[in-house]
C-alpha positions in Angstrom: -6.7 -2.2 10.4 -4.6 -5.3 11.7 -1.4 -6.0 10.3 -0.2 -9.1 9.5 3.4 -8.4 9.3 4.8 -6.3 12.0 6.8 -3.2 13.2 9.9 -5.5 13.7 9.4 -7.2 10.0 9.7 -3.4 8.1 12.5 -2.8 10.2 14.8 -5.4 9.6 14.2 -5.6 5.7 13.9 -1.9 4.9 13.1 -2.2 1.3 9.7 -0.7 1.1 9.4 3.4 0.3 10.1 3.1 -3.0 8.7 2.7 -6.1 8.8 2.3 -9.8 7.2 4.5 -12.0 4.1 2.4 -12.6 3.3 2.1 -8.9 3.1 5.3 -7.6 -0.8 4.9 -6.5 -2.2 3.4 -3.9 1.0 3.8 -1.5 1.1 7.2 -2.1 -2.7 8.5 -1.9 -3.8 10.0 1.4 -7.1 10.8 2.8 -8.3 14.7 2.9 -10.0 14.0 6.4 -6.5 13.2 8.1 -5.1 16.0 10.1 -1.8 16.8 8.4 0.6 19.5 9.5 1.9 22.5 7.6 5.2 20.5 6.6 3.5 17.6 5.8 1.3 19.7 3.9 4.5 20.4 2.0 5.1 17.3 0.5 1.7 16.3 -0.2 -0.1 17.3 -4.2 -3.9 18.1 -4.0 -5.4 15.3 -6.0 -9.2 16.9 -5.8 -10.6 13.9 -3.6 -7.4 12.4 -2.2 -3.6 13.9 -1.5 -0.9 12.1 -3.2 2.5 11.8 -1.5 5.4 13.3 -3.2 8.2 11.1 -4.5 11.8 12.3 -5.3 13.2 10.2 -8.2 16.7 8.8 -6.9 19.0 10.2 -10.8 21.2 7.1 -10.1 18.1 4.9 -9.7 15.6 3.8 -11.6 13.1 4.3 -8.3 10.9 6.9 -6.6 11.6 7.6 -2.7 8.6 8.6 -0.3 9.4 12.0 1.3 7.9 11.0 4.2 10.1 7.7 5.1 12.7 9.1 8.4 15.3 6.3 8.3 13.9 2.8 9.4 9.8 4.4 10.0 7.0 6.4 8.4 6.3 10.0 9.7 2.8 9.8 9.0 2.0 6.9 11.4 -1.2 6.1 11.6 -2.5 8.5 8.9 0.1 6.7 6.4 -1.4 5.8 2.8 -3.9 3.0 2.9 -1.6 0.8 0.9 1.1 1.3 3.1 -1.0 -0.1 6.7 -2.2 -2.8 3.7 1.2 -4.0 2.1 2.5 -6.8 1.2 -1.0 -6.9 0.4 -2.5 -5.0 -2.6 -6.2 -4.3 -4.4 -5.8 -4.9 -7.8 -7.7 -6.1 -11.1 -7.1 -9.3 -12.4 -6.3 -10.1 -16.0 -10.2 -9.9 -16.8 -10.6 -6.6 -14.8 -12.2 -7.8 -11.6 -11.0 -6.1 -8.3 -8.8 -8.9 -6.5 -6.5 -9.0 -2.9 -2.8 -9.1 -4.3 0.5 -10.3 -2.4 3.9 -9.7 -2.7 5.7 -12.6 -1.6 9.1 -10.7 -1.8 8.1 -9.1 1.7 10.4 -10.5 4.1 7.6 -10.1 6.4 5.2 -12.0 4.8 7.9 -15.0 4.6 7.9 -16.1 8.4 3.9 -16.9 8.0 2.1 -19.6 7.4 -0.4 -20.3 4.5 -3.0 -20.4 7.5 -2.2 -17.0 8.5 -1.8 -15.4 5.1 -5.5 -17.3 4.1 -6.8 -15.6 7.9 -5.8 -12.2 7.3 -7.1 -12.2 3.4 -10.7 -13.7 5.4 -10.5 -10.9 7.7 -9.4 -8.2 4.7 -12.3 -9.1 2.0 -15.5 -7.3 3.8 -13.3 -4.2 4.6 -11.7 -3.9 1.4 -15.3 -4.4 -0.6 -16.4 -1.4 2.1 -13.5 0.5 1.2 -13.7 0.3 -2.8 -17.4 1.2 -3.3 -16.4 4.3 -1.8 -13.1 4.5 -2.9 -12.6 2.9 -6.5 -9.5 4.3 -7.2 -8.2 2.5 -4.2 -8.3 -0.3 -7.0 -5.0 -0.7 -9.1 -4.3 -2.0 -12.3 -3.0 -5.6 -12.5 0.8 -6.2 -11.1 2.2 -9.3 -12.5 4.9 -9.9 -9.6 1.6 -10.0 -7.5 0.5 -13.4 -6.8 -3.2 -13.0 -6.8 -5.0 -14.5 -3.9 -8.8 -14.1 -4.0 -11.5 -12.2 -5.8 -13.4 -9.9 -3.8 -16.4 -9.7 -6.3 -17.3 -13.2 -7.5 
């Protein structure tokens, strides 16, 4: 998948990894078919159809850390969670249920583009996220309010 943010973006900002409570999904649910290695084996729960990503809860936080962030980058690479390759963008249901593309406008990333861009990548997102959530429905999240919701996928 393309990104729309890039490598230099995450870098500078440094504020993704972690998590409240309440959004420990997508981000942290990994596909069985990747190759994973003994240690990151380690840090991953057996989910019956997915892995999930352990999280350590930070006690002087109100947050939950990825184990698998190494300073500034992901360990996993290319077999990171699919919400991580998707983020600032999310799948989510709207208020009436309906599965919709999400976007965090508090991404530093994501502020440097252009309404064209950010309306090009969502055109070039829809047909593989509707390929990806009839296989995958629990790829599909329950509605974030700080999301701004940016198109339906199912009309």
């Amino acid at each position: 998948m393309k990104q729309l943010t890039t490598l230099k973006d995450c870098i500078e900002c440094k504020d993704c990894c972690y998590y409240h409570r309440h959004y420990l999904g997508l981000s942290t649910i990994l596909e069985k078919n990747a190759r994973f290695t003994k240690k990151e084996k380690e840090k991953l729960v057996d989910k019956g159809k997915f892995y999930q990503a352990k999280c350590e809860r930070k006690k002087s936080l109100n947050y939950f850390f990825c184990d698998f962030k190494d300073g500034d980058l992901c360990q996993l690479k290319e077999k990171r969670p699919f919400g991580c390759k998707l983020y600032p963008f999310n799948v989510m249901k709207n208020r009436e249920g309906k599965p919709v593309v999400g976007l965090d406008r508090d991404c530093l990333g994501i502020k440097n583009k252009t309404e064209k861009q950010i309306k090009d990548y969502v055109k070039y997102l829809k047909p593989l996220l509707k390929k990806t959530i009839k296989s995958k429905p629990y790829y599909v999240e329950e509605f974030q309010e700080e999301l701004e919701v940016i198109d339906c996928l199912f009309p």
